[in-house]
C-alpha positions in Angstrom: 21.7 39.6 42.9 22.7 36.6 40.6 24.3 37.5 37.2 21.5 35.8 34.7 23.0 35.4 31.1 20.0 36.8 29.3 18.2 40.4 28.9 15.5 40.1 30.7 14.8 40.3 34.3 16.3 37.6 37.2 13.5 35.8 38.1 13.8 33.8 41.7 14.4 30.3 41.5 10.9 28.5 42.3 10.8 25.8 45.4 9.2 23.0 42.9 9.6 23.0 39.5 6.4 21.6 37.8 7.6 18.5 36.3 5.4 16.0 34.6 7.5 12.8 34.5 4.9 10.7 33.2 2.5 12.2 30.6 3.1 11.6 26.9 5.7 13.5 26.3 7.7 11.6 28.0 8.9 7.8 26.8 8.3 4.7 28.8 10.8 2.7 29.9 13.6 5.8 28.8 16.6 6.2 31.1 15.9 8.3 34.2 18.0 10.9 32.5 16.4 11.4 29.3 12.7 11.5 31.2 13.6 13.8 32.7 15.2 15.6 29.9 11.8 15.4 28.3 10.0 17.0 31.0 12.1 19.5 31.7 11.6 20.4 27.2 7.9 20.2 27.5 7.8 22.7 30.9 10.1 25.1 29.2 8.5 24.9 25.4 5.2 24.8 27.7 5.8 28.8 29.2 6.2 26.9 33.0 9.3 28.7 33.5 10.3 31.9 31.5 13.5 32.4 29.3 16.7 33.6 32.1 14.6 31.7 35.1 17.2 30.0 37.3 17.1 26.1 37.5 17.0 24.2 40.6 20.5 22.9 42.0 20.9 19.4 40.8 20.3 18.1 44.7 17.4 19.7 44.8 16.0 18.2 41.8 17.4 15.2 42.5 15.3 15.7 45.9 12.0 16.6 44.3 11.8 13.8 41.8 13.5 11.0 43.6 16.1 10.4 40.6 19.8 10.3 41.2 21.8 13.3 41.3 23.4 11.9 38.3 20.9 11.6 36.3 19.8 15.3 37.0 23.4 16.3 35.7 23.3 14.5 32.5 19.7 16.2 31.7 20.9 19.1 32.6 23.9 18.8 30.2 21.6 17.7 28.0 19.2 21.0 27.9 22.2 22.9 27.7 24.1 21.1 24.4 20.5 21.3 22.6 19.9 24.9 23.7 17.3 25.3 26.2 19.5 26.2 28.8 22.8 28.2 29.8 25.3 27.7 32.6 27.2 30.5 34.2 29.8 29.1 36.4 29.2 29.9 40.0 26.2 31.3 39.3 23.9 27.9 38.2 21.9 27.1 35.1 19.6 28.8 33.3 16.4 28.7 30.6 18.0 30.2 27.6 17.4 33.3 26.6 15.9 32.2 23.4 14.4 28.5 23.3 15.0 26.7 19.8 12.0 27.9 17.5 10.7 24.3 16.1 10.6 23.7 19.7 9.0 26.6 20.8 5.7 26.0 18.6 4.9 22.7 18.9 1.5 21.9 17.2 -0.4 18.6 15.6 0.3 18.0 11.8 -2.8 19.1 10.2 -2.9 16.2 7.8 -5.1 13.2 8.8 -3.6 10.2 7.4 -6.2 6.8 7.8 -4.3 3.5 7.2 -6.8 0.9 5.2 -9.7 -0.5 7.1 -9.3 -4.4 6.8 -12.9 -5.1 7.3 -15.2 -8.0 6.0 -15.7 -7.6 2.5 -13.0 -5.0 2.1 -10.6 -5.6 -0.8 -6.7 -6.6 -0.5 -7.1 -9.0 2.4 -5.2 -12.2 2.1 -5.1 -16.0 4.1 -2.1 -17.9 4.5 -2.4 -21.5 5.5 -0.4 -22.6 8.8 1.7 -25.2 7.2 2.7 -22.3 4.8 3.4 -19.6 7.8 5.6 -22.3 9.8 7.7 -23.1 6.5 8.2 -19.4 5.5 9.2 -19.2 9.5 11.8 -21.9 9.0 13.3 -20.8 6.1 13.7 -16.5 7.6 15.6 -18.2 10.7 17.4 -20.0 8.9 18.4 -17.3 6.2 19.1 -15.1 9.3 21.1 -17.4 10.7 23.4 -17.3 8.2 23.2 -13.6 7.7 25.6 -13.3 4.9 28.0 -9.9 3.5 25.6 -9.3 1.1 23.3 -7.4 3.4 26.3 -5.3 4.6 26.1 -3.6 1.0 24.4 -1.5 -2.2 23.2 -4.7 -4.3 21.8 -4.9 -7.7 19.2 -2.5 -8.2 17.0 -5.4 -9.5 17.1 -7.5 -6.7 18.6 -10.8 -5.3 19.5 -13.0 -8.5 18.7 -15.9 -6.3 15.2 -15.0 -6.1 14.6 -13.5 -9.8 16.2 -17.0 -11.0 13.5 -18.5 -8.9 10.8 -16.1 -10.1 11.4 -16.6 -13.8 11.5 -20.6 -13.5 7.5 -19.7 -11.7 6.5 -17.7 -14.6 7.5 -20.3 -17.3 5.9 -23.0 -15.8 2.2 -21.1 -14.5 2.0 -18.1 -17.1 4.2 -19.6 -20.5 6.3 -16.3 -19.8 9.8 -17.4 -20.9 12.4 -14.8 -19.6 15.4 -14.5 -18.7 16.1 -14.0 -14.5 18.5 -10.5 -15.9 14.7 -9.3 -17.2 13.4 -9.5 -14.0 13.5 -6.4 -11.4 12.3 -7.0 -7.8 10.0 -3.9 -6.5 8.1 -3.3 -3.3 4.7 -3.9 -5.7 3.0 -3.2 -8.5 2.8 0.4 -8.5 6.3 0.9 -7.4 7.3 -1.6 -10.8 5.0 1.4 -12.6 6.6 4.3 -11.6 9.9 2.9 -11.6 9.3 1.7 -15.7 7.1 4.8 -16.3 9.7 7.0 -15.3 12.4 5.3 -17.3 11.0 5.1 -20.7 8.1 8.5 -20.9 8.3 11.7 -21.1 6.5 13.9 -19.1 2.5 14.6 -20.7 2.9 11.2 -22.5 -0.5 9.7 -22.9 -1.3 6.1 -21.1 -4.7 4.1 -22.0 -6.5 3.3 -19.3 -8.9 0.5 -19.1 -13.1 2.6 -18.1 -13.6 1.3 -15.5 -10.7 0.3 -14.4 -8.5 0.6 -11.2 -8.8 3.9 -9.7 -5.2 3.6 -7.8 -3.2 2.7 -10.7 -4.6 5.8 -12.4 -3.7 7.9 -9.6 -0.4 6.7 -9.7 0.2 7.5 -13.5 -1.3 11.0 -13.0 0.6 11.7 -10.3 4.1 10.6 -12.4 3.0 13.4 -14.5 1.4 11.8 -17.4 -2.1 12.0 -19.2 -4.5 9.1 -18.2 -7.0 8.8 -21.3 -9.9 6.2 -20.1 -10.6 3.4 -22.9 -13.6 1.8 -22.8 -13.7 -1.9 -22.1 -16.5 -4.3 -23.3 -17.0 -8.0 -22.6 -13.2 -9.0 -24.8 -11.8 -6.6 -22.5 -10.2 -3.1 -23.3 -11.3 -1.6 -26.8 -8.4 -1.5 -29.0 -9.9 0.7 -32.1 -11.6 3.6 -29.2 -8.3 3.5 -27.8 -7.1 4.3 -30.9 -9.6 6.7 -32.1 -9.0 8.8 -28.6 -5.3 8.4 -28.2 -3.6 7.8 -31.1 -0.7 9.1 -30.0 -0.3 7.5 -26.7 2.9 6.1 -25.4 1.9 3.3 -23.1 -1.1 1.0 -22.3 -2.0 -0.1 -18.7 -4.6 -3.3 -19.1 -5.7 -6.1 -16.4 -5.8 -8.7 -19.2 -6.6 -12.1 -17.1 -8.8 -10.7 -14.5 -10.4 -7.4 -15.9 -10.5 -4.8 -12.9 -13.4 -4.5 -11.8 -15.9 -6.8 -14.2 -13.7 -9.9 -14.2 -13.4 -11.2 -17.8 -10.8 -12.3 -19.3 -9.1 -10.3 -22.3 -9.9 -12.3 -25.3 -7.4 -13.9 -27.5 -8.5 -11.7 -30.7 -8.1 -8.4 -28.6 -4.7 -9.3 -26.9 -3.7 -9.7 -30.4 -5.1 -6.6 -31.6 -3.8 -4.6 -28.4 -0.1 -5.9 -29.3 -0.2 -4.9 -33.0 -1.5 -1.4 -32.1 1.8 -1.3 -29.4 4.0 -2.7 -32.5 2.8 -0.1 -34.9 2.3 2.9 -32.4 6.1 2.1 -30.6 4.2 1.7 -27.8 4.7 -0.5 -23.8 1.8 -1.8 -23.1 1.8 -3.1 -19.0 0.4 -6.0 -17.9 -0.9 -6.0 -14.7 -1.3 -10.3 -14.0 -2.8 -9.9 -10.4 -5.0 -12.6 -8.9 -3.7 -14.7 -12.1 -2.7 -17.8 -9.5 -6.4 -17.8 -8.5 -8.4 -19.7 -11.0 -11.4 -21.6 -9.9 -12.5 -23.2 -13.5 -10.3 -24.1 -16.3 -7.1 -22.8 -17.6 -6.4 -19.5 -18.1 -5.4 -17.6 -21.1 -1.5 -17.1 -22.1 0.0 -14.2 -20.2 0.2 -10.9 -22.8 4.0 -11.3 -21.9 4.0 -14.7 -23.1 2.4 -14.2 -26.6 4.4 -11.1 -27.3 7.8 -13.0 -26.0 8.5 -9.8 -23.7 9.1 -7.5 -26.4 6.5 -4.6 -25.9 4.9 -5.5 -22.6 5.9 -4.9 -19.2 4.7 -7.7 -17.2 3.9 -7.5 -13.5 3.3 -8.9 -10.4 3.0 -9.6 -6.7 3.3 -11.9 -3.6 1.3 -9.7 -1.8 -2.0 -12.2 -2.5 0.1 -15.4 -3.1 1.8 -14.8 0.6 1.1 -11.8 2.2 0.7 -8.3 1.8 3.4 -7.6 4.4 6.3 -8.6 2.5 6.3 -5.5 0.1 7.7 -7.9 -2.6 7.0 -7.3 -6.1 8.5 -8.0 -9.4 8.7 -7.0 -13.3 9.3 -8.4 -16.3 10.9 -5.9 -19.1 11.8 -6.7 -22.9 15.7 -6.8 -23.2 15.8 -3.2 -24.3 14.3 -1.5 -21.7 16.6 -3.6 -19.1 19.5 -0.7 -18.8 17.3 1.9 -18.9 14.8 0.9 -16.6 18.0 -0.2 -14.1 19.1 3.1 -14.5 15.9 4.7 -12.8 15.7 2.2 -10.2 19.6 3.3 -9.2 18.5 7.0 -8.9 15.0 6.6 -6.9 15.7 3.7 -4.4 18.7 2.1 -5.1 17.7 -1.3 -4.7 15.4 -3.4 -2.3 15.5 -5.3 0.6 17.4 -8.0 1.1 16.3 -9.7 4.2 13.3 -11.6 2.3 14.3 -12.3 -0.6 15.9 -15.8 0.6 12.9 -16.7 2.2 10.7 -16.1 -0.4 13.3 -17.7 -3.0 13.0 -21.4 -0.6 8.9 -20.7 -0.6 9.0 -20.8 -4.6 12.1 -23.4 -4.8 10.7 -26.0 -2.5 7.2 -26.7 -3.3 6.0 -24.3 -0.1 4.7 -21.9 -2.3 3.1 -23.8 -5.1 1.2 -25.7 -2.0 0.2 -23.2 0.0 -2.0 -21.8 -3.4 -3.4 -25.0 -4.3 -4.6 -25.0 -0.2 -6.2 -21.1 -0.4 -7.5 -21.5 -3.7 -10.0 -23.9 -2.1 -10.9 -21.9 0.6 -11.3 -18.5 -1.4 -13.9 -20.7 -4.1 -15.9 -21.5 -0.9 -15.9 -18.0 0.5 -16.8 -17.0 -3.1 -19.7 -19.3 -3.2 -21.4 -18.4 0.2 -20.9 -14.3 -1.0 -22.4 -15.1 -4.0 -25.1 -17.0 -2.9 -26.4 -14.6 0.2 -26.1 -11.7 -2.1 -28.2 -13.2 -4.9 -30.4 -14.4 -2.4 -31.1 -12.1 0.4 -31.2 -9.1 -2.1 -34.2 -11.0 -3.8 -33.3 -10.3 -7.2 -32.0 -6.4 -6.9 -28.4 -7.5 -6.9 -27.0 -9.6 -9.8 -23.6 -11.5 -8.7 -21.9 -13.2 -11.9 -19.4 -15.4 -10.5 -16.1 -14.8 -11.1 -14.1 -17.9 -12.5 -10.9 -15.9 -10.8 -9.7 -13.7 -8.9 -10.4 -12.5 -5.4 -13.3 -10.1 -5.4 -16.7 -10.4 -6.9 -19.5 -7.4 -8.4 -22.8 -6.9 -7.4 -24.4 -5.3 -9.7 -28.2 -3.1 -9.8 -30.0 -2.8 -13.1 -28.1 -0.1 -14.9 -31.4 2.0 -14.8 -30.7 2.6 -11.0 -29.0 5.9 -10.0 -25.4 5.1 -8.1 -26.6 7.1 -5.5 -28.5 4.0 -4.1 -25.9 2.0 -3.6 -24.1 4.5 -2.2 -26.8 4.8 0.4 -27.3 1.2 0.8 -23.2 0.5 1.7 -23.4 3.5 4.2 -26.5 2.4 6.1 -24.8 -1.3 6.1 -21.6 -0.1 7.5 -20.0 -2.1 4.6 -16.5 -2.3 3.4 -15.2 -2.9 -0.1 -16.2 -0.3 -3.4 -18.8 1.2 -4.8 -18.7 0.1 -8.5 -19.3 3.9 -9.9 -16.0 5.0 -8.1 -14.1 2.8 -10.7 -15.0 4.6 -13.3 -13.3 7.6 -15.3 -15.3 9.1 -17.8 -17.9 6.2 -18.8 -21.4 6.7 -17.6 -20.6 5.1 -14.2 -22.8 1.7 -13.2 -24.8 1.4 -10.0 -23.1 -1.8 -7.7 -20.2 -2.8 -5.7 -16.8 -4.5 -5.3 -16.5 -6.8 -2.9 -13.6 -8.9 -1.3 -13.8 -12.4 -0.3 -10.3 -13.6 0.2 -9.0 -13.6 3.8 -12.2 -13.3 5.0 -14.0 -15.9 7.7 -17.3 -17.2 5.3 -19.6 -16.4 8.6 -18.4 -12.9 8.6 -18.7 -12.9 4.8 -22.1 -14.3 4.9 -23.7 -12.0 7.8 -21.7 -8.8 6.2 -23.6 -9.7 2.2 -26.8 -10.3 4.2 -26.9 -6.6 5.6 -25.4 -5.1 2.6 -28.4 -7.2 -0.1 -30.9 -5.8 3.6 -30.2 -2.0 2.7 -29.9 -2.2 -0.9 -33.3 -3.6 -1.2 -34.4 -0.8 1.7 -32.6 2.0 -0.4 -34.0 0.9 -3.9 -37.8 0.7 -2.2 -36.7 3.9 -0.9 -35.5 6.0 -4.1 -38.9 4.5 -5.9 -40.9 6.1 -3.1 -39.6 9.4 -3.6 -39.8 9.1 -7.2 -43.5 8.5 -7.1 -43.7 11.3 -4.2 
């Protein structure tokens, strides 16, 4: 009888082992070795052969699965450095005794995670032109290229200067933000710039106005950071200063979409910037200033950045080149007054250390040689036609139960019901139309929520654009008829 290193029973060594060399467990295109490795894991985690079962020789294995001997030998090593098997000189090799417990109760993480749908009308998609995508190729190869030692280390945890020098010449010339490149931090986007400045200069149950409605992800993001969201009102000037200060008096920080209101689209007027900057003078307050979409303006100029007209000295100003590019590049920036700049260094240092490097002199050459500056002036005319045709088909085909104002920028539109209609119907209607993009009512926090829907245009083709509004203003009309029926019923 063979000596078996284990407890239990010998068990005879079987003819065939039942290997599975090709089923998902097992990587394509792997060494012979480590597929076989694999196999053999999944039939001993499987139960297929019991813990102190004998293995086949190596020849015979080899025989069975047409792989070299020497690959059989190197899995077999393999098994036995990771603990699924023993070897007893003169006697063979083994299952272990006891298999690894991770790998003995294998199971399907229960969470479901669903990446973003990219689908017509949905929100977030983008359009670079061609000319743009084959500069923005030249200049990664040739940054590669010359792959430099500053990739081969920790950097500065605000980024490249190269590209923050660039960045700060942008935001002087379109926005009338005047900063200094040390005042600008690189991030992976704008919500990464908010936790990293939130973190830095609140304390934990700190209370942060909120524009109502507003945008739902930003709130999450300030929730989640441990801080007390407190929804302000906004009207057509934009966020209500005095409710703010009537609910909140107290609060530490302001989050406002000032040139392109989330969702409604107006502007902030002058008189309430103004007001919301005294209040953050007086309170010793941040207020943040979330510029997105401020690069697409269809008619006239737009306001003075909130940065600009408080000369960065209580308002955090941020943005993106995920809509001016692409979403892909995970490139962000902020703007901080001077005496948040250690502070707020400080935090980035502990949480991520810095960004990426690889991009940043790419995106540098877009902004410093025109490529950039071109490539918006190009979109911007095809997001105002997109616009147009969404606008249009929704007005129209909805005959009259949708009102569309039409946004003078940005890159989404609302379509609206009269107020009097319950949010339920629109709900219905963008469920029976299969329709991407956001119900209105799910923007807001506590004020009475309105019936309607956020939609995307940009990086949409206008024919998809067009059929999608047609179906969506079809089963509005179909679930307004419908919630009047059973009214009357």
């Amino acid at each position: 009888m063979q000596r078996i290193p284990t407890n239990l029973p010998a068990s005879p060594v079987k003819a065939e082992l039942p290997l599975d060399l090709t089923g998902p467990h097992v990587t394509p295109g792997a060494s012979a070795a480590h597929r076989l490795y694999q196999a053999l894991c999944e039939m001993i985690v499987g139960g297929l052969v019991k813990p102190g079962e004998v293995l086949p020789p190596s020849r015979t294995l080899a025989r069975q699965t047409g792989l070299g001997r020497n690959a059989v030998v190197t899995a077999y090593e393999r098994l036995i450095a990771d603990g699924f098997a023993q070897a007893t000189v003169g006697s063979g090799t083994f299952v272990a005794a006891r298999i690894p417990t991770q790998a003995a109760t294998p199971r399907k993480p229960r969470a479901v995670v669903e990446a973003p749908r990219p689908g017509v009308l949905s929100l977030g998609c983008t359009h670079i032109d061609a000319r743009a995508v084959q500069r923005f190729r030249a200049f990664a190869g040739r940054r590669m290229r010359a792959f430099g030692p500053e990739h081969l280390h920790y950097g500065d945890p605000r980024g490249s200067r190269e590209l923050r020098v660039a960045i700060a010449d942008h935001l002087l010339s379109a926005r009338g933000l005047r900063c200094d490149p040390d005042q600008i931090m690189l991030t992976s986007g704008t919500l990464h710039a908010l936790r990293i400045v939130l973190g830095a200069i609140l304390k934990a149950n700190d209370q942060v106005w909120c524009e109502d409605p507003g945008y739902p992800i930003a709130r999450r993001t300030i929730a989640q950071c441990g801080y007390r969201t407190v929804p302000v009102p906004v009207d057509a000037q934009g966020l209500d200063v005095a409710r703010g200060r009537t609910a909140a008096p107290e609060a530490r920080a302001a989050y406002v979409t000032p040139s392109h209101q989330f969702p409604l689209g107006m502007q902030m007027s002058m008189p309430r910037r103004l007001e919301l900057l005294d209040w953050a003078r007086q309170a010793g307050a941040f207020v943040f200033e979330d510029d997105y979409d401020s690069e697409f303006r269809y008619e006239g100029a737009p306001l003075m950045s909130l940065a600009g007209i408080d000369r960065l000295q209580r308002v955090i100003y941020m943005g993106t080149f995920a809509k001016t590019l692409f979403p892909g590049l995970r490139i962000g920036y902020c703007a901080l007054p001077e005496r948040l700049i250690a502070d707020v260094t400080a935090a980035r240092a502990a949480l991520d250390r810095f960004p990426g490097t690889l991009m940043e002199g790419a995106v540098a050459d877009m902004l410093n040689s025109g490529a950039f500056a071109a490539n918006l002036k190009r979109v911007r005319g095809l997001y105002r036609e997109a616009r147009d045709a969404l606008a249009e088909t929704l007005e129209t085909a909805s005959d009259g139960v949708l009102s569309v104002p039409v946004p003078s920028q940005g890159l989404h539109l609302v379509a609206r019901f009269d107020p009097s209609v319950a949010p339920a119907v629109a709900a219905e209607a963008k469920r029976a139309a299969g329709a991407e993009g956001w119900l209105l009512a799910d923007t807001f926090a506590r004020a009475r929520p309105l019936p309607g829907f956020v939609l995307g245009f940009s990086g949409h083709a206008v024919p998809q654009l067009v059929a999608s509004a047609a179906r969506l203003a079809r089963e509005s009309r179909a679930a307004l008829r419908a919630k009047r029926r059973a009214r009357r019923a």
